[in-house]
N, C-alpha and C positions, 0 to 999 in steps of 0.2 A: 442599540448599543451592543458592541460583541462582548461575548462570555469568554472570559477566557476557559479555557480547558485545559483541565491537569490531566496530569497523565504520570506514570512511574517512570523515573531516571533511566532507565534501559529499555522504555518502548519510546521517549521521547529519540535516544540516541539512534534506536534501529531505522525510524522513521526519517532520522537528519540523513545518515545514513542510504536510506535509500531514496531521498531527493539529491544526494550527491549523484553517487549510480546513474537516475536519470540525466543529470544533467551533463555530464563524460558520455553518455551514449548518446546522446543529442547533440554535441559537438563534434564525436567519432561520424556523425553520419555527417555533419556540417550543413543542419535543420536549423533555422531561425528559431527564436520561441513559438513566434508570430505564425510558424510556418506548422509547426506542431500545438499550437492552439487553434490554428485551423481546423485542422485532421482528426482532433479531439471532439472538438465543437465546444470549445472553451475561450478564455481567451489571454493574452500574454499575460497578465497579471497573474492569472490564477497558475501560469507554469512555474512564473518563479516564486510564488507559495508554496509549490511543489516541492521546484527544487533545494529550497530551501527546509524544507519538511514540514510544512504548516498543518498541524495535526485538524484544523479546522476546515480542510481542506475534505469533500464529500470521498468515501472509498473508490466512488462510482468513478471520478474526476479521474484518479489515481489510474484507473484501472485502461481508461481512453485513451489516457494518453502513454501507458505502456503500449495498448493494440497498435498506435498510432507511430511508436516506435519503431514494431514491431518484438513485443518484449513479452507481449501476452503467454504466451504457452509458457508452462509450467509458473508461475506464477503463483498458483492458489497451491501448490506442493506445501504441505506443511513437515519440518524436520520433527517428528514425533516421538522420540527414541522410546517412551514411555510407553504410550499405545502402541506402537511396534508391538513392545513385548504379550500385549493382549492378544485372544482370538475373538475374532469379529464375531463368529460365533455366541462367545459369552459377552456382549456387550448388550445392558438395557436396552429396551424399547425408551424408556426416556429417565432421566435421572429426578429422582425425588428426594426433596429433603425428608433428615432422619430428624424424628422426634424426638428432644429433648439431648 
């Protein structure tokens, strides 16, 4: 039986979001789903989970069938504005909780 999964109102939107995206760039190229579930090594169902933003949907899935678009590069860019303002320099070895 599937789980559903929550998720917060503005990760669920980002993720519709970018199953729309793919799914405009996948017609811009004039790909079948069929044709990019091939490519992927997935299969049509699981595209239009995609494109629909099925958050149940593995990252890994997501990520094949960007390569398979050709949509991979830059991809994993995260807009950080916060971290920007750090220096990598002074950044932990790993973050530990504070006591109490």
């Amino acid at each position: 039986m599937a789980v559903a999964i929550k998720m917060p109102r503005a990760a669920r939107k980002e993720l519709t979001t970018l199953g729309e995206n793919i799914r405009i760039a996948r017609l811009r190229r004039r790909l079948t789903a069929e044709i990019v579930a091939q490519r992927a090594g997935t299969t049509r169902q699981t595209i239009a989970k995609i494109e629909s933003g099925n958050p149940a949907v593995k990252i890994g899935t997501y990520v094949a069938v960007l390569q398979a678009l050709g949509l991979l590069k830059g991809w994993g860019h995260l807009d950080d504005s916060v971290g920007d303002l750090m220096s990598l320099d002074d950044l932990p070895q790993r973050a530990r909780l504070k006591n109490g």
